[in-house]
matplotlib code that plots the C-alpha trace (Angstrom):
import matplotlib.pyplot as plt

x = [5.9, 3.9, -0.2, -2.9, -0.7, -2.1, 0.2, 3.2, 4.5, 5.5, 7.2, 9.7, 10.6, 11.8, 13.2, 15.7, 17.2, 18.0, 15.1, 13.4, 10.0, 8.5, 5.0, 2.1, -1.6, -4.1, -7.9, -8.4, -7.7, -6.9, -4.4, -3.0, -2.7, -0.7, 1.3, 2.3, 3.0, 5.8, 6.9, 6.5, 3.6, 5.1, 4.5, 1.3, -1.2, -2.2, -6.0, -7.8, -5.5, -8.9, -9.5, -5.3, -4.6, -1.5, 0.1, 0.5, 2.4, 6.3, 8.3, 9.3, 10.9, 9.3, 5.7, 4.9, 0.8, -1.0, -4.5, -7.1, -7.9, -12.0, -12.1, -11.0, -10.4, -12.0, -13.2, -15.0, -18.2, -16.3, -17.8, -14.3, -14.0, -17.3, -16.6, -15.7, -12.5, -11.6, -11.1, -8.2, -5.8, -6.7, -6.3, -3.3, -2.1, -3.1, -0.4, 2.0, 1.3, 1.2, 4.7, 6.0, 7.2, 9.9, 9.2, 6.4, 5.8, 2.0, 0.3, -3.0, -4.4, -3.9, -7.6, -6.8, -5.4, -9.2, -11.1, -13.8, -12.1, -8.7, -10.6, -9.8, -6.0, -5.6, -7.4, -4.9, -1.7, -3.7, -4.3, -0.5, 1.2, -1.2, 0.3, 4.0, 5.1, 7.4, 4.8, 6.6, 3.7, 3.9, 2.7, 4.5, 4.4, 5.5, 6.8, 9.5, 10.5, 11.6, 8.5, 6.5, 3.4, 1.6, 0.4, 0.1, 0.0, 0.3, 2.9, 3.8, 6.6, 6.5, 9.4, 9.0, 9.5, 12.0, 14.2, 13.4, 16.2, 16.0, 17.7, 17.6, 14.7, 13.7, 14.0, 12.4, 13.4, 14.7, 13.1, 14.8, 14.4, 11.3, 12.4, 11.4, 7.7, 8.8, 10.9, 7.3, 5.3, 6.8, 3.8, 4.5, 1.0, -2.0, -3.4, -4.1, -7.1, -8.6, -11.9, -12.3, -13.3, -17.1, -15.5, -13.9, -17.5, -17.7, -14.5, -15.7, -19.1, -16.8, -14.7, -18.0, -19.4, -20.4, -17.0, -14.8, -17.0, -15.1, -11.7, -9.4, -8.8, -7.8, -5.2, -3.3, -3.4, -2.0, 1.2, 2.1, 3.8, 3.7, 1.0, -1.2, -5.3, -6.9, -11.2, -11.8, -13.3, -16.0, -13.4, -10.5, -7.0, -3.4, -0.3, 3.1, 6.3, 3.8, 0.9, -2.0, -2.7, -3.8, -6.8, -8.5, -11.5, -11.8, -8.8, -9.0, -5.7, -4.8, -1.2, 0.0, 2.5, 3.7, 0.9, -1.9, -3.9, -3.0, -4.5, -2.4, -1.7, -1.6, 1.7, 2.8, 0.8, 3.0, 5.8, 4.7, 4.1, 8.1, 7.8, 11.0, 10.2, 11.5, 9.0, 5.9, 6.9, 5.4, 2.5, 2.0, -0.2, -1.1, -3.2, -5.9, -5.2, -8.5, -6.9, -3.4, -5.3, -7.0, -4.3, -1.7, -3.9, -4.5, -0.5, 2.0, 4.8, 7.8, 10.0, 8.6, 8.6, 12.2, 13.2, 11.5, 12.7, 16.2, 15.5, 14.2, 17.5, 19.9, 17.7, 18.0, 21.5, 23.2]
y = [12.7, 10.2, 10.8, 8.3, 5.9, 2.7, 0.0, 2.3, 0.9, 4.4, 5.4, 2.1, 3.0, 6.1, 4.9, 2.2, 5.3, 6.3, 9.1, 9.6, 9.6, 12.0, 10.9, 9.5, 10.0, 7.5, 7.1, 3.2, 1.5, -2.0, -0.7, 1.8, -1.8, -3.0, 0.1, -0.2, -3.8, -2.6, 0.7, 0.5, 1.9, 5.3, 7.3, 10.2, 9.2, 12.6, 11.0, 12.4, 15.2, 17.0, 18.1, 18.2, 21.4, 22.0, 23.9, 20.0, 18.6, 18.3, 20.3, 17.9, 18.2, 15.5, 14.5, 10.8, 9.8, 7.8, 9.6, 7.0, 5.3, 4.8, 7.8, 7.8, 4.1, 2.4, -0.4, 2.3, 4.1, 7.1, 9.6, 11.8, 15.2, 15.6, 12.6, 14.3, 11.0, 12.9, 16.7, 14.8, 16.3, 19.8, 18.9, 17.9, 20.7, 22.8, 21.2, 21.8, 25.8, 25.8, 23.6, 25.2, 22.6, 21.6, 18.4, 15.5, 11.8, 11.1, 8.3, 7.1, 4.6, 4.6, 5.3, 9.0, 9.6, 8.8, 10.1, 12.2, 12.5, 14.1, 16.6, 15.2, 14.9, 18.5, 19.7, 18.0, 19.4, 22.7, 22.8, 21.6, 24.2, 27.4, 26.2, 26.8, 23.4, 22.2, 18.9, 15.9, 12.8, 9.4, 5.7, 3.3, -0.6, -2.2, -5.3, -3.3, -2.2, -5.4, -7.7, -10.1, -8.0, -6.2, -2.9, 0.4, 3.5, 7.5, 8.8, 12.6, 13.8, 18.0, 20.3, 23.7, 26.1, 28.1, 24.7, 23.9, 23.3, 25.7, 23.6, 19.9, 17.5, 15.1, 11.8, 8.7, 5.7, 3.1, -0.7, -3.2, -7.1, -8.5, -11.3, -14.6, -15.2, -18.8, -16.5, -14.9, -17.6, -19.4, -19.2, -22.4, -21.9, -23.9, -22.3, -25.3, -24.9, -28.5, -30.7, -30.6, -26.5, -25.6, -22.6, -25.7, -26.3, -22.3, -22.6, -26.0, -24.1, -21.4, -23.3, -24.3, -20.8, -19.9, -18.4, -21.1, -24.3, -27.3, -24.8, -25.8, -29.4, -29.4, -31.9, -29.8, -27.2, -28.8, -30.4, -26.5, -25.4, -21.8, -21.1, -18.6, -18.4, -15.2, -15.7, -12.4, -11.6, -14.0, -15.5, -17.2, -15.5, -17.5, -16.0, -17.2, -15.6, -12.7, -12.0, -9.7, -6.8, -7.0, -5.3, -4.2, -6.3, -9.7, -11.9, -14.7, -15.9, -18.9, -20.7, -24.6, -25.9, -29.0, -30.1, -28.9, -25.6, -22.9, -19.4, -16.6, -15.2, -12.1, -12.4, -13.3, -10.1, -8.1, -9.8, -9.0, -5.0, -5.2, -5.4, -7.9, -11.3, -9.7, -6.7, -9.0, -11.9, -9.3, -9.7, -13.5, -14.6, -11.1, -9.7, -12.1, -12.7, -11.0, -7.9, -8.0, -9.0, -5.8, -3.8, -5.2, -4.3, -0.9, -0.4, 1.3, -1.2, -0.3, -0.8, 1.5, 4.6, 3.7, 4.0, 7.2, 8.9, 7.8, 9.3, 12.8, 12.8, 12.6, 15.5, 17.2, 16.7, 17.6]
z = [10.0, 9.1, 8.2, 7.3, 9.0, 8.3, 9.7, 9.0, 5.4, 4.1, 7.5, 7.8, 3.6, 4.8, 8.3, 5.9, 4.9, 7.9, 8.8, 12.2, 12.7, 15.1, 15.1, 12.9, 12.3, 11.5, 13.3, 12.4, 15.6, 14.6, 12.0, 15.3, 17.0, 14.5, 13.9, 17.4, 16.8, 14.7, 15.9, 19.9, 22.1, 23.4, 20.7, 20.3, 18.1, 16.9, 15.5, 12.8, 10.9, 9.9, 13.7, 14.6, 16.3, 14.8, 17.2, 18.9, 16.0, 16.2, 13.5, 10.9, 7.4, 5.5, 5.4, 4.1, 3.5, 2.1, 1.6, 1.5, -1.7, -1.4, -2.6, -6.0, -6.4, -9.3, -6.8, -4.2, -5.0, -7.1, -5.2, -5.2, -4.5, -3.0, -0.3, 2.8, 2.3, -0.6, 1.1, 3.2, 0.6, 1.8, 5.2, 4.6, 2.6, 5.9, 7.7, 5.2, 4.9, 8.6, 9.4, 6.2, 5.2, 2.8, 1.4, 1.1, -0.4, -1.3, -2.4, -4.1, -6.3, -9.9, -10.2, -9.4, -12.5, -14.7, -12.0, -13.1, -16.6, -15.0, -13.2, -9.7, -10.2, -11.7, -9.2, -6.8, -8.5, -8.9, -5.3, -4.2, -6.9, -5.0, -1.9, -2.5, -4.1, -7.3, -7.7, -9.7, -10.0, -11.4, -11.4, -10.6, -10.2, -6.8, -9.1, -10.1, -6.9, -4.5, -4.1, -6.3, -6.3, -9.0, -7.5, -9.1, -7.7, -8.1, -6.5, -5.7, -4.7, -3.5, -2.8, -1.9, -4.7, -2.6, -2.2, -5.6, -8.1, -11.0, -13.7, -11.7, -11.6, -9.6, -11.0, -10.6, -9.2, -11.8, -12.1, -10.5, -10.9, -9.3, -6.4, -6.4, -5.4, -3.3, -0.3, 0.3, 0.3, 3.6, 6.5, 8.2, 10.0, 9.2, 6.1, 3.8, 2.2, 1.8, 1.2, 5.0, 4.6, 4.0, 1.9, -0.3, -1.9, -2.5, -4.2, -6.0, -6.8, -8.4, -10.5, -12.2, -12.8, -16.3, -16.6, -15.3, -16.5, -18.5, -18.7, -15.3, -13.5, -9.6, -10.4, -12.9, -10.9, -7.6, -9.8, -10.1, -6.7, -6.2, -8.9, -7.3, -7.7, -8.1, -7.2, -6.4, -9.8, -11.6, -13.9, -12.3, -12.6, -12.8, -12.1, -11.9, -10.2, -9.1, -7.0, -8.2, -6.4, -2.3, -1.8, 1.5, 0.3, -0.6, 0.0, -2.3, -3.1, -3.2, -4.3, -4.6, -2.4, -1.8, -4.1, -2.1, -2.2, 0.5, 1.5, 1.4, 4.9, 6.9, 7.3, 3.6, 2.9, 4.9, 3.1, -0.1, 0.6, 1.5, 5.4, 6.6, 8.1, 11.9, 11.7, 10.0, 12.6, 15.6, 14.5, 15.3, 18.1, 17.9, 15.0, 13.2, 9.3, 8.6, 10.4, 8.2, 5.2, 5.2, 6.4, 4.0, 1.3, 1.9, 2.7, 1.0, -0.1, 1.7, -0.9, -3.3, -0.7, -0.3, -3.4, -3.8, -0.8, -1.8, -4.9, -3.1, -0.8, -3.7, -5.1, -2.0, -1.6, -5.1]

ax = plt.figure().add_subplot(projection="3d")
ax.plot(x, y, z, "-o")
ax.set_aspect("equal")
plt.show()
């Protein structure tokens, strides 16, 4: 079952391998619109899993979630454990006593690891290991698993101590070749980002910060297809055959094609976290680029959960 929804990245990761879904949780409703964009409009939203009487939940076997990041993330306030956000975990590990269930995939930003010197984390794994679970955590990098995207993040991956394997671990999932950034970046709608723009000056303006001042040239940059522009700190950032990471927040990424500049686009966003052209291509006409901007960035990427949960099923299996 599928919690903190979001637009349903974690849920198609495990679907590719072949698992049902019986029903999702998430209370933001422009990223339910979009979730039912991809997944269909008959299924129960079951709302905010703080107030979920349990006894309406399905059974299910596996519990994928992506508890929200504001809480510990290094670009939110830091408030952690004592932000109501940040007592989702125990919510969620109310379900799990209650379902008993056997097995779960979480996620959170990398942040958690430093937050509050540690202290947050072990409390996590101290909290998950009282309720019944062999805990296995890690970071890992979405540009080693299928898309063009730098994007860390803490994984965990929880199997009940019963089911537990006494002299087997769970391993994860190998690095694979990144993919080539140009089969992303292939919105055919009007996103050029041009002189005609007000936001052009901004960008002008930017270029000639104290940071930036007397160090880049326009020209050069537009003879460079594909090179992406990262404005979203007060220094400019260049990357090439990768994109930085896609935040919830400011979307200021900009790349070079057919010499001119371009903005990156909802729908390249969803193409980046790993959702396939068919799927991201619903959402057309549909769902603004401010909307999948936001969502895309606060995603799971789809092939990362994949590659876990293939890794938890060959666990399970052996």
């Amino acid at each position: 079952m599928d919690f903190c929804a979001g637009i349903g990245a974690g849920r198609l990761g495990l679907q590719n391998l072949g698992l049902n879904c019986v029903g999702f949780s998430e209370i933001d409703k422009y990223a339910e619109r979009t979730y039912r964009e991809f997944f269909g409009y008959e299924e129960k939203n079951h709302g905010d899993l703080m107030k979920i009487n349990i006894n309406d939940l399905p059974d299910f076997d596996l519990m994928i979630a992506g508890f929200p990041c504001q809480s510990f993330s290094v670009i939110g306030q830091r408030k952690g454990m004592d932000d109501h956000r940040g007592q989702i975990i125990y919510g969620l590990i109310k379900i799990m006593n209650a379902k008993n269930l056997p097995y779960f995939i979480l996620e959170n930003v990398k942040g958690l690891e430093n937050h509050e010197g540690g202290r947050t984390l072990k409390i996590i794994l101290k909290e998950l290991d009282n309720a019944g679970y062999e805990v296995y955590h890690q970071v890992l990098n979405s540009l080693n698993f299928g898309v063009p995207q730098m994007r860390e993040r803490i994984y965990f991956v929880g199997v009940r101590k019963d089911l537990a394997k006494n002299n087997d671990y769970f391993e994860w999932p190998k690095s694979i070749k990144s993919p080539n950034l140009m089969e992303y970046l292939i919105d055919d709608s009007e996103m050029e980002f041009s002189e005609k723009e007000r936001a052009y000056e901004t960008f002008l303006k930017y270029l000639n910060n104290k940071y930036n001042k007397g160090l880049f040239k326009i020209d050069n940059f537009l003879k460079e297809d594909y090179l992406i522009l990262d404005t979203r700190q007060s220094d400019l950032r260049l990357y090439r055959n990768k994109v930085p990471t896609l935040r919830t927040g400011r979307h200021g990424i900009l790349y070079v094609k057919n010499g001119k500049f371009r903005k990156l686009s909802g729908f390249e966003s969803l193409l980046l976290q790993g959702f396939p052209k068919k799927i991201s291509e619903k959402t057309k006409g549909k769902i603004t680029d401010v909307y999948l901007l936001s969502q895309a960035g606060n995603a799971m990427t789809v092939s990362a959960i994949e590659a876990i949960g293939k890794n938890l099923l060959d666990y399970i299996s052996v």
